[in-house]
N, C-alpha and C positions, 0 to 999 in steps of 0.2 A: 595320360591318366596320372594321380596324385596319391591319391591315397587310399591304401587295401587294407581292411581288418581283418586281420588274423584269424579264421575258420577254425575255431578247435575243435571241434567234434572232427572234421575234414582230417586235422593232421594230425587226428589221435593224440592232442593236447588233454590235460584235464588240472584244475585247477584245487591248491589246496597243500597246506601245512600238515609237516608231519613230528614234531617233534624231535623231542630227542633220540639217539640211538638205544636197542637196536631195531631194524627195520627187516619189514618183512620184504618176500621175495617179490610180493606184489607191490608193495613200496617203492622199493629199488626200481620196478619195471617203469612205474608210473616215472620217475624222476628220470631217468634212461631215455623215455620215450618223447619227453618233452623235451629234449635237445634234438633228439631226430624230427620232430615235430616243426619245432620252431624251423628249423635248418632246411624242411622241404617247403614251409609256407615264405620264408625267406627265400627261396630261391625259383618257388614258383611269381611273386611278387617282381622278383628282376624278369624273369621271361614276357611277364605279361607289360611291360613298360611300367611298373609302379614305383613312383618315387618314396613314397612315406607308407611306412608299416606298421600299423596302430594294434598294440595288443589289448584287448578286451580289460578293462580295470579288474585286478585279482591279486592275486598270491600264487606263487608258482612255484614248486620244488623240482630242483635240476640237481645232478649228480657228475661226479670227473667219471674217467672210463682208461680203460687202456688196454691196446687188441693185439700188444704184443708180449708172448709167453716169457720172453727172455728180458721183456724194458723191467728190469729190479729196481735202477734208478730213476729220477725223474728226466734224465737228460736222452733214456733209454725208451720210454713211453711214447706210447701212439695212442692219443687221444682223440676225443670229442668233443669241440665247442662249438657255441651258437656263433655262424660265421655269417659275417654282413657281406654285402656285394658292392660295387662301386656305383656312384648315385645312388643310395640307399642312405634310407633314414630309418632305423628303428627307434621309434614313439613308445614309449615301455607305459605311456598314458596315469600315468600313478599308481603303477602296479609295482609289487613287489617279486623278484626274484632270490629264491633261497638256497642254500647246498648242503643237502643231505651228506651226514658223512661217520663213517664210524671207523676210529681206529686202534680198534678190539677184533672186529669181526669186518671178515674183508668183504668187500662188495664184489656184489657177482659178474659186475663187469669189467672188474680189476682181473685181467688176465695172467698177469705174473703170480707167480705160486711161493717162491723162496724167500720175498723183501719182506721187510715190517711193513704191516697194515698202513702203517700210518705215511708211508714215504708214497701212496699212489698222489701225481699232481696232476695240474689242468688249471684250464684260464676257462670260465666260464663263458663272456663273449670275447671275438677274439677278430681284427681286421686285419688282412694279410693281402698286400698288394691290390690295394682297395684306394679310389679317387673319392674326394667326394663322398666317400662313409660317414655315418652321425650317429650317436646313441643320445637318448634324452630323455629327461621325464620319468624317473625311477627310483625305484631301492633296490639295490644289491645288498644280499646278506651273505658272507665265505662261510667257510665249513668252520671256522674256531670255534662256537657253542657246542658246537658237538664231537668234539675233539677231547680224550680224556687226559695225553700227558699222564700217563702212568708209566714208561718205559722206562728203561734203567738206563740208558745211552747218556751220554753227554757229548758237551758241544757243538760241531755241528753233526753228528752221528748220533742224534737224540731227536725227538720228536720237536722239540723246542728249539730245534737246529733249523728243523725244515723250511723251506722259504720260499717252493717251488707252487704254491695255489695264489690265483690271480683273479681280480675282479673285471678286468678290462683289460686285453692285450691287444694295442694297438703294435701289431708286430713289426714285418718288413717291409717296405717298399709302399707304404701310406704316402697319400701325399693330401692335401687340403682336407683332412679329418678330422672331425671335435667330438668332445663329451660335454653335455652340458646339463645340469638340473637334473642331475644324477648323487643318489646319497651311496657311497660306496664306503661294507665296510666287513670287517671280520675273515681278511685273508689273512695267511700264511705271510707272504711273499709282501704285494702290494696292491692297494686298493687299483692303482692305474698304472699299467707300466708300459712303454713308449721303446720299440725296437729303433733300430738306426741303419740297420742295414741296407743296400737297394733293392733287394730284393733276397726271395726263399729260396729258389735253385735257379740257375742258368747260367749264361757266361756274363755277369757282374760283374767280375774281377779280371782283370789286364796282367796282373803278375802275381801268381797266388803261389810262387815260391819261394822261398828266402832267395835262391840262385839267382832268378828272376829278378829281383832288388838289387844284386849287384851293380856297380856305377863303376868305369874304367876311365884312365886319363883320357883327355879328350874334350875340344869345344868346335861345335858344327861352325863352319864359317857363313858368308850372307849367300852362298851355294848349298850348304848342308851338308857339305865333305867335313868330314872329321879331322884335326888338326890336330898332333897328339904331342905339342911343345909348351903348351898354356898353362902355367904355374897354379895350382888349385883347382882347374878345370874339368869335371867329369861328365863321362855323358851315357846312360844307360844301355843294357841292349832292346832291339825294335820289341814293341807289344802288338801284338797284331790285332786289328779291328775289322770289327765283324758291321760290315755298312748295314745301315736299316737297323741295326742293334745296337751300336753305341753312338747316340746322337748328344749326349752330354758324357764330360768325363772332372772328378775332381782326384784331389790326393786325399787317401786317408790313413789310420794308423790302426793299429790294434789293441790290446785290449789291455786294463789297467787305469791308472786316472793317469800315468803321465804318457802323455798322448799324443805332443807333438813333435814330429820328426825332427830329429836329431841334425838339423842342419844348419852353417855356421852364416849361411846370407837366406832370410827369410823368405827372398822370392829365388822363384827359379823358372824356366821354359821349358813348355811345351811343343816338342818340333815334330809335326804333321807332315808326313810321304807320301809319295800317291804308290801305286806298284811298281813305276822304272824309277826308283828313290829319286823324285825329282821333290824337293824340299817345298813344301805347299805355303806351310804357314808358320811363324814359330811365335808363341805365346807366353806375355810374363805372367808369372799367377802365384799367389801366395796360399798357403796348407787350406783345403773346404772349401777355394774359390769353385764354382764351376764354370768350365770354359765350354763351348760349342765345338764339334765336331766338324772339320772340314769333311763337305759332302763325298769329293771322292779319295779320300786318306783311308790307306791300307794299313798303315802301322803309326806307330808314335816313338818317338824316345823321349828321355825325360834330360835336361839337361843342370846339371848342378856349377855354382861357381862361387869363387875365394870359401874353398875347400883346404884343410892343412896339405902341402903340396907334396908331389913326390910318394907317393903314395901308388902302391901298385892298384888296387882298388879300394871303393869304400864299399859298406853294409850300412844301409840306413833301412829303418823300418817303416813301411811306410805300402801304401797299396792304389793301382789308379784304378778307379773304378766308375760304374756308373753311378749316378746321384745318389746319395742316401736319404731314406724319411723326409719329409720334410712339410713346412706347414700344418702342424698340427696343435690343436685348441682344446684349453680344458678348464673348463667355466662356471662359475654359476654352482658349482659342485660342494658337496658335504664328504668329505673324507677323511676316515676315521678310524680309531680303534683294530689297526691292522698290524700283523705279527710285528715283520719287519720296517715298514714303511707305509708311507703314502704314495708317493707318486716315484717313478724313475723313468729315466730315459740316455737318449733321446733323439728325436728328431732333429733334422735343420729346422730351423724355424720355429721353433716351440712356444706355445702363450701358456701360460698359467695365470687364469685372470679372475677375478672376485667369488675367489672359492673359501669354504672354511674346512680349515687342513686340522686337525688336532688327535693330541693320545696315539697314537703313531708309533710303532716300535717301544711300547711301552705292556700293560698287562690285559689290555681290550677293554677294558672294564669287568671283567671276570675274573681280575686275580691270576690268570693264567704267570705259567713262566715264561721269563725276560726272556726275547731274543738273544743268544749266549755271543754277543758281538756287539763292538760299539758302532756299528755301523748301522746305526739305528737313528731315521729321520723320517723329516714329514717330506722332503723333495731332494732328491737325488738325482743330478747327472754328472755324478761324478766318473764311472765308466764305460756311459756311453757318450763318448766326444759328438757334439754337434757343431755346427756353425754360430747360432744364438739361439738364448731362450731367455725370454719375461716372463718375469715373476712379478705378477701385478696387481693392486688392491687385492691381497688375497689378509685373511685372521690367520694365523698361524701362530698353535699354543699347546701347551702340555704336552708335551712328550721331551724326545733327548738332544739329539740334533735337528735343527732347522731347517737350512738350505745348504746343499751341498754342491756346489757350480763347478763345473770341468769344462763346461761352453765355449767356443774360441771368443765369442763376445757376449756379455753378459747385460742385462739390466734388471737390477731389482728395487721398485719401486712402489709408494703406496702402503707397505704390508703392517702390519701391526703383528710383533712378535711377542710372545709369555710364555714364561714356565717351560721356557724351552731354548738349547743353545740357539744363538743368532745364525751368524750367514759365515761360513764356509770357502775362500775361492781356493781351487787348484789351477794348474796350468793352464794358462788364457790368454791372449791377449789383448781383449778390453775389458771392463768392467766399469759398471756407472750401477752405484747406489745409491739410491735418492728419496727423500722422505718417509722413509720407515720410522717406524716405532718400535723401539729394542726393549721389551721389560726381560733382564735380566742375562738375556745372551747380547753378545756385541756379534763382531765381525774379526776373522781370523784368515789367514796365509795359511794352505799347504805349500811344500818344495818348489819351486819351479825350474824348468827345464832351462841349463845356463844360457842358453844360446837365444829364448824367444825374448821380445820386449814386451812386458807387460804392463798396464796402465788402468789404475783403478782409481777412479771416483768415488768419492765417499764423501756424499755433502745432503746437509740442509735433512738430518734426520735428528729423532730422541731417544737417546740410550739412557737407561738407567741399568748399572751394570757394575761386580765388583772390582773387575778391570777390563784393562784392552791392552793388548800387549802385538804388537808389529816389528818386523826386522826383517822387510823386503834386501834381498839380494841378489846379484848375477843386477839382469837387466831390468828387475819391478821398478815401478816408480808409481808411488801411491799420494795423491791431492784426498787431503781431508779438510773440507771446508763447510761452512757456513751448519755445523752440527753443534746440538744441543746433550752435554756429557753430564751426566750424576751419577760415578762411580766412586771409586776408593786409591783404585790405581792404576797408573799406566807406564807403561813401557814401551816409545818408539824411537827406534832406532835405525840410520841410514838414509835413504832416498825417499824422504817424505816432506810431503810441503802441507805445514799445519796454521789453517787461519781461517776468519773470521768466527772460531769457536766461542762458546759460552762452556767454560769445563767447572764444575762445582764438587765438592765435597758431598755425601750422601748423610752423612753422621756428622761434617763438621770437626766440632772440640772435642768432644765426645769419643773422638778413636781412640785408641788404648794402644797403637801399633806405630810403626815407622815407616807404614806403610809408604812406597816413593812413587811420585809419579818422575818420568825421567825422558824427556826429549834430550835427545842426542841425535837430530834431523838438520836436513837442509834447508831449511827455511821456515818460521813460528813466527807470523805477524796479524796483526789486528785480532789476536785473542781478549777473552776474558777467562784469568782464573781464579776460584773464591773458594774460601773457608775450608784451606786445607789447613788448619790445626796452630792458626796463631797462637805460639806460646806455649807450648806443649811438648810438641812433637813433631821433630821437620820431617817433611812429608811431598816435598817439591824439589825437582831438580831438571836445570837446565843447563846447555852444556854451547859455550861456543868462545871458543879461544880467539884471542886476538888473532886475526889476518889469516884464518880460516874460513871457509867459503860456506859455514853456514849463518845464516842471518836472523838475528833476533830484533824486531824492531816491532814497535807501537802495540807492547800489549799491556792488557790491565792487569795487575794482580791484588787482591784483595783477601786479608786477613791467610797470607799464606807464610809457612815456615820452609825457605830452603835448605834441603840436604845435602851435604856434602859429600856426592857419588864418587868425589875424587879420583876422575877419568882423566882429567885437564887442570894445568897450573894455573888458566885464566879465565873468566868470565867477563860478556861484556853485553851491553846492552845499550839500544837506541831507542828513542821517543818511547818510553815505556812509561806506566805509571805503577805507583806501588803505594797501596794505602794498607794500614796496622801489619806490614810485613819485615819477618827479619830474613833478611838475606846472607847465606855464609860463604866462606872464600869455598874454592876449591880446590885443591890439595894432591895433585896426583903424585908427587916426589917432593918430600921432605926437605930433599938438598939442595931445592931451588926455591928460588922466588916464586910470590903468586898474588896474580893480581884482579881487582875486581872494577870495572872500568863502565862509566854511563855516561850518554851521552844524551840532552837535550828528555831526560827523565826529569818525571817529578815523583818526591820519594815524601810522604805524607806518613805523619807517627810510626816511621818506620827506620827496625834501624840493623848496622851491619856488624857481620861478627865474624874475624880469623881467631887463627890461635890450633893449637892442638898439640899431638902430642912430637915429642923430637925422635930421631932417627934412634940416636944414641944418649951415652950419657955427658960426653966429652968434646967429640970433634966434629960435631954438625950444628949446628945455628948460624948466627951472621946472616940469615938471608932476609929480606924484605918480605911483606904484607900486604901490599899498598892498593888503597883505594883511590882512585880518580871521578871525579865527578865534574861535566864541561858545560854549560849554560845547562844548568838542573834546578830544580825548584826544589827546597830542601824545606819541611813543614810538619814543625813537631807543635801540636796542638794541646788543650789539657789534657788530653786523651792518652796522651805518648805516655806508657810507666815506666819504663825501661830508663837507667842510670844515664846510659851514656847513648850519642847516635853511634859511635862506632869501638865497640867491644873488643879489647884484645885478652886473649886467656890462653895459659900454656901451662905445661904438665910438672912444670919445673919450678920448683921452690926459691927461694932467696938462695939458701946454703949451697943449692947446685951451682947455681949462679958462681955463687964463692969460691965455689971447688973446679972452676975450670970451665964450663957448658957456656957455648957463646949465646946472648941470646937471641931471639931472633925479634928485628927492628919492624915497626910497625910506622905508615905514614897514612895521613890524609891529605888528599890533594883535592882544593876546588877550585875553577877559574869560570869566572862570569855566572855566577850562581844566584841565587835570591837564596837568603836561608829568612827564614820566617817566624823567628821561637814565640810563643805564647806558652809555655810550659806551665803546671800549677805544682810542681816539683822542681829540684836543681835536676840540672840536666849536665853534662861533659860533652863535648864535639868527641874527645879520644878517650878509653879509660881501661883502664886495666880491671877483669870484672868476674876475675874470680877469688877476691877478698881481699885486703890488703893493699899490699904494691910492691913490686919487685924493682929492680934495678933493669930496664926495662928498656930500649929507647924508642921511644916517641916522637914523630914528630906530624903540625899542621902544619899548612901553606893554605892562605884563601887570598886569592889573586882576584880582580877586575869586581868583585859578586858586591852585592848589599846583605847586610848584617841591621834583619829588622828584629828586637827585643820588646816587647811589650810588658819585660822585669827583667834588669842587666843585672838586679843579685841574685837571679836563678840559675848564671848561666856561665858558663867557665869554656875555654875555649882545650883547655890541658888540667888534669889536675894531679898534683903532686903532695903524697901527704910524710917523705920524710928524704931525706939526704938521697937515697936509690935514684929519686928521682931527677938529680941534677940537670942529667943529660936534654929534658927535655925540652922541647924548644918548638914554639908557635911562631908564624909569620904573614901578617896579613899586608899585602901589597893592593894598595888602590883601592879599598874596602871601604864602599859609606856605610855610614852607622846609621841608622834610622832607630826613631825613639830612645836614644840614648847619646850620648856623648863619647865615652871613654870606659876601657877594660881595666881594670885594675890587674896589675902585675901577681904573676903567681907567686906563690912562696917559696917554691922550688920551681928550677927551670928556667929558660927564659919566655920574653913574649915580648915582638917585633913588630911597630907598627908602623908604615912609611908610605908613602905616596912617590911616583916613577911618573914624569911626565913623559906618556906617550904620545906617539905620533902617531896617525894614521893619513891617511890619502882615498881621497873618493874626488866622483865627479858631482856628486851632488852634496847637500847634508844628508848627515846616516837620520835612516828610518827604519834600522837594526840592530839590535845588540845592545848588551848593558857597558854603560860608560861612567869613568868615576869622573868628580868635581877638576874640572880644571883641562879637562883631557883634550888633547886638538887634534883636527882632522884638516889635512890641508887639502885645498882643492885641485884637483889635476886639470881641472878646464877653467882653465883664467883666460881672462878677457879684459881688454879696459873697460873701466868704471867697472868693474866686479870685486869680488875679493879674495883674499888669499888662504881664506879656509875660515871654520868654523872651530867657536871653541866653548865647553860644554859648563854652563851657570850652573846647573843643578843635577845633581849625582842620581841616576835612577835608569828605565829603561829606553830605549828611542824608539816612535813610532808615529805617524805621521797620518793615521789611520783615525780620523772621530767618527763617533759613533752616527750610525745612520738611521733611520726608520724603513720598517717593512724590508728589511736585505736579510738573505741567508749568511751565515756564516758557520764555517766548517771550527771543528774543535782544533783547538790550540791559537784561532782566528784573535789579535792582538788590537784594541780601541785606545782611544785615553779619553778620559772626561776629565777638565780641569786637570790638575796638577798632576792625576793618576793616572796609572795602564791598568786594563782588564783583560783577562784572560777568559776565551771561552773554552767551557768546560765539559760543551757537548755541540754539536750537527745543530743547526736550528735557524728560526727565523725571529728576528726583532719585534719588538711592537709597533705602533704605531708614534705613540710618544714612549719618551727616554724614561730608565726607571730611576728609582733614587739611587743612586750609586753609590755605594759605600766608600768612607775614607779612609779605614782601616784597611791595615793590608791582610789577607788571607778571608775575608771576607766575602759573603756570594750576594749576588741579586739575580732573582727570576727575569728576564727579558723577553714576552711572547713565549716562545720554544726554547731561547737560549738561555744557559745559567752563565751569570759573567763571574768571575773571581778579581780580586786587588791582587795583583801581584808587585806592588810598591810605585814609587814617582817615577813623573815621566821625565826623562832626561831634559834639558832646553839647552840647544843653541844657539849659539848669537853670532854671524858672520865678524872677520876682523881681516882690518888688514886690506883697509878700502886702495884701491889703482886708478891710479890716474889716468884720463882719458887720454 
């Protein structure tokens, strides 16, 4: 049979809302009686074989109870809830269920006499070692409308402390049980709250004393003799097993969010005895695994190993038990407007899946008072440790905290957050969060236990957020990928690998603050980040010193201003790009040098700035500055305002200078560069730029690069505007000029221009690298009739690569058309015919899907040096 309707007349049911308090005695009975009601047509339902329990469509008022004279507390109380049975489905059919409640005047089936009215609690339905259980198809209404909050108590010793009424308690020893299409709301406590236990009384527990935990030296050998010379080695006393009773067993811990055992190697065994200790079976298994039960094992020991050694015993906390909760579904659901929370838990196996969570630990919609604790959310498992729980396509919005995860593995997926903190993890060891939507909370670290290794995913969601702030330690290691960031500011620091992001400004120019974002992680590649506050206010800081093991390579930055967090004397950077950004040294000891170093960057109206203030007045300066730049694309456009590309500024006047203060030397260094000026203002490569000029020194070097001018009177490589400036001194080695000729010598200073005939060696001709006028490559594979190397007619870049039709080509991907190279400037596909390709250099053309850029002439070599057969 399938389905029984609910008899109420039969179970002295009666249908019908009663308002507010207070309530008569007949009231009270009517609401009393329909929990005993329900509770015998439910359990005449399982007698008779009925699967599905349909109640009659209505309105129903139910009331909490409690039959014991001395439960004062909630934890003291002997209640009454509407209890499901295993294979059972209560159909609520689109009825409503309501809770009378008055805490003025006690209810007459509150049997304690001494406690405040208002502390009587109860879970209205409730599954307790239940397979197979279902609620569905309903409204639950908690007692909070009828709650007054007049008491004088505070904290949690206040009515608004209370936290003990529940709309659903799925308790202990659940296993494959759901809620679903269920609107729950107006409890105390929490709309649905999810026990973990395995069960309500019996022998569940293998070592339920702290003594019992004890672990002594000792490792069983492949006999199960105990061998008590093994450095770090412990091995518990026997737990005796009850056959037919423990046919699974896991490890578990107790109570708090930090939950997993304290042990320094993550797995450990399982050693299985029969009654003449003949060693059965012994088993690896890591914290929540559950292992099987050999059929005729009498006892267990647990065995621990690379433990600190020497040690007479350890205390770890921790308990072996039979399975806890698990499998349980909660779907489809409305929940809401609940003192403390919405959901908590939990189970193994937990689904939270396209439910709408909101207003949660906030005023119910009533105005009532706050929960007096911040531990106020829409999803909590934070101290009931499980195995896993999904958090899946669910709305989750208005209220305080979001999700709060303690789960040994976690995923949160799908969810759309608002108006409410984001996601939460505590101790865990995986975590995968994935396509969410963050209005306004992000994702945050509690503590973690130093010994576990944790590992969090955080990819491919949308935060809009005023920051995010991380500094995993001990064993975390957090991937933040392929996420979409509109915040203010961030702070990650340590074991974090940041990339394929898109990170943007929310307000842009428009901030008013110095607000920083500040990577100081292990790794930030194939970013984008935009419009933190070009010119303004720097706002951006990233951190990775020369021939340190964190790696910055290939991201974009756009209209950003770096801060000088001054952690580190160096910054350095590979295949990056940097359009309208200034970039500043960073500075972490005055009495050193410090350097800012790119490598294979292209830095576009963007430009760099040291300087600041000296230690002293006297005996500190003389240290270097110095920027490096190595095959970089250097491209100051009309667009570029700024005086100089590389700014130097210092706190120290001329007269200081005079009076003794070394000062401190500034250099730019470029080798095999493109620089690209089109400026509609003069521009300086080096300039001193906080007014005036000091006695200063200066110095450029541009090595192997092209020097393209599109106006040579715009453009000064040093400028010196009186005697101070003597010292300083430019030097370009192997530099073609493009669109010009010749620099005109400074007025102060020198400026050095010469050509080095270099050598190189290849087996082929180069189809790499920029090469100046005149330069030779000898060949290392000669042969007769070959020749003895190549030598370069025309100063520009090498590349050997003509353009094709209909090909993909990845960004940074290198053509020439005629005399030119182009650079592409994005992932894409060609057309079918070639476009008009520009002959200007820093110039684009559309191509199909790809953008090409002129990045100047294409080298040409001409073999020399013919060998005789």
């Amino acid at each position: 049979m399938s389905n029984y309707v609910v008899e109420l007349e039969r179970w002295g049911i009666q249908q019908g809302s009663f308002g507010k308090p207070p309530y008569s005695l007949a009231t009270w009975t009517i609401a009393y009686n329909n929990v005993v009601g329900f509770n015998q047509a439910l359990a005449y339902a399982n007698s008779q074989g009925f699967f599905n329990v349909i109640v009659p469509r209505g309105t129903y008022s139910f009331c909490y109870s409690n039959s014991s004279p001395t439960g004062n507390e909630p934890y003291q109380q002997v209640g009454l809830s509407i209890n499901l049975f295993s294979n059972q489905t209560l159909d609520m059919n689109g009825s409503t269920f309501e809770v009378l409640y008055d805490s003025i005047n006690r209810n007459p089936f509150d049997k304690a006499t001494t406690n405040p009215v208002w502390k009587l609690s109860g879970s209205l339905i409730q599954l307790n070692e239940c397979t197979n259980a279902h609620v569905k198809n309903g409204t639950i209404i908690g007692d909070i409308p009828n709650r007054s909050f007049t008491d004088t108590g505070s904290g949690f010793n206040s009515e608004k402390g209370m936290e003990q009424t529940y709309g659903i308690n799925i308790n202990r020893g659940n296993r494959f049980c759901s809620v679903e299409s269920v609107n729950v709301s107006m409890f105390m406590g929490d709309g649905i709250i999810i026990g973990a236990y395995p069960t309500d009384i019996g022998t569940w527990i293998l070592n339920p004393t702290a003594a019992s935990r004890i672990a002594y030296p000792g490792l069983a050998d492949a006999n199960g003799t105990i061998v008590q010379t093994v450095p770090g080695a412990y091995i518990s006393n026997k737990f005796p097993i009850i056959q037919g009773e423990h046919k699974q067993l896991q490890m578990r811990t107790a109570g708090g969010y930090t939950r997993i055992p304290l042990i320094s190697n993550k797995t450990f065994e399982y050693l299985f005895y029969n009654a003449a200790d003949v060693l059965l079976v012994r088993k690896t298994a890591v914290y929540l695994q559950t292992v099987t039960v050999p059929l005729d094992a009498a006892y267990v020991r647990i065995q621990f190993r690379n433990e600190a050694p020497d040690q007479t015993s350890i205390s770890i906390e921790y308990a072996i038990t039979k399975p806890q909760s698990h499998n349980i579904k909660i779907s489809h659901c409305e929940i809401h407007n609940n003192h403390r929370g919405g959901i908590s838990g939990g189970a193994d196996f937990t689904y939270i899946q396209n439910n709408k969570i909101y207003h949660n630990g906030m005023d119910s919609g009533l105005n009532v008072p706050l929960f007096p604790d911040s531990t106020r959310y829409a999803i909590n498992f934070e101290d009931s440790f499980c195995n896993f729980v999904a958090v899946e396509n669910n709305h989750i919005f208005s209220g305080f905290n979001g999700v709060l995860l303690g789960a040994y593995h976690i995923k949160v997926t799908g969810n759309i957050f608002s108006e409410i903190n984001g996601i939460r993890i505590y101790n865990n060891a995986s975590s995968v969060i994935d396509s969410n939507v963050l209005y306004q909370g992000t994702f945050s670290l509690a503590p973690s236990v130093a010994t576990q290794e944790r590992h969090i995913i955080f990819s491919s969601n949308v935060v809009y957020a005023q920051s995010l702030s991380l500094q995993p330690v001990n064993k975390t290691m957090i991937v933040i990928k392929d996420n979409k960031f509109y915040l203010e500011s961030m702070n990650l620091t340590g074991n974090i690998e940041f990339y394929g992001n898109y990170t943007k400004s929310l307000v842009g120019a428009l901030s008013t603050t110095y607000t920083t974002l500040l990577l100081n992680i292990k790794k930030c590649t194939d970013n984008t980040f935009e419009d933190f506050n070009f010119g303004s206010h720097y706002r951006f800081a990233l951190t990775k010193p020369i021939g340190s093991t964190n790696y910055i390579d290939n991201n974009i930055f756009r209209s950003v201003s770096f801060n000088s967090v001054n952690l580190y004397n160096d910054l350095e950077f590979e295949n990056c790009k940097f359009f309208s950004c200034n970039i500043t040294f960073q500075v972490a000891d005055l009495t050193k040098s410090s350097s800012l170093t790119f490598h294979n960057c292209t830095l576009q109206d963007t430009n760099l700035e040291a300087g600041g203030r000296y230690v002293n007045n006297v005996t500190i300066g003389g240290v270097t500055s110095k920027a490096s730049l190595y095959d970089c694309r250097i491209i100051l456009t009309p667009l570029f305002s700024k005086p100089a590309f590389f700014i130097s500024a210092d706190n120290r006047a001329q007269d200081s200078l005079n009076a003794g203060v070394l000062p401190r030397n500034y250099e730019l260094y470029m080798r095999d560069c493109l620089l690209d000026i089109s400026v509609a203002n003069n521009v300086v490569l080096l300039k001193y730029g906080s007014g005036g000029d000091i006695k200063q020194p200066r110095k450029v070097v541009i090595e192997n690069s092209v020097l393209n001018l599109s106006d040579s009177t715009k453009f000064k490589v040093l400028e010196g505007s009186s005697a101070n400036n003597a010292g300083y001194s430019a030097v370009l080695i192997d530099t073609s000029f493009v669109g010009f000729t010749s620099l005109p010598a400074p007025a102060f200073g020198s400026l050095e221009i010469y050509k080095k005939v270099l050598t190189l060696s290849s087996a082929a001709e180069p189809s790499t690298g920029t090469y100046s006028l005149g330069q030779i490559v000898y060949n290392t594979n000669v042969t007769a009739g070959g020749y003895i190397g190549w030598v370069n007619v025309r100063a520009g870049i090498s590349t050997n690569n003509a353009w094709q039709a209909s090909r993909s080509y990845t960004i940074t991907s290198k053509i020439f058309n005629g005399i030119y190279v182009y650079e592409a400037q994005n992932t894409g596909t060609s057309g079918a015919t070639p476009p008009a390709f520009p002959t200007t250099a820093g110039s684009t053309v559309t191509d199909g899907t790809v953008t090409w850029r002129n990045i100047g002439t294409r080298a040409l070599f001409k073999p020399f040096g013919l060998i005789a057969q």
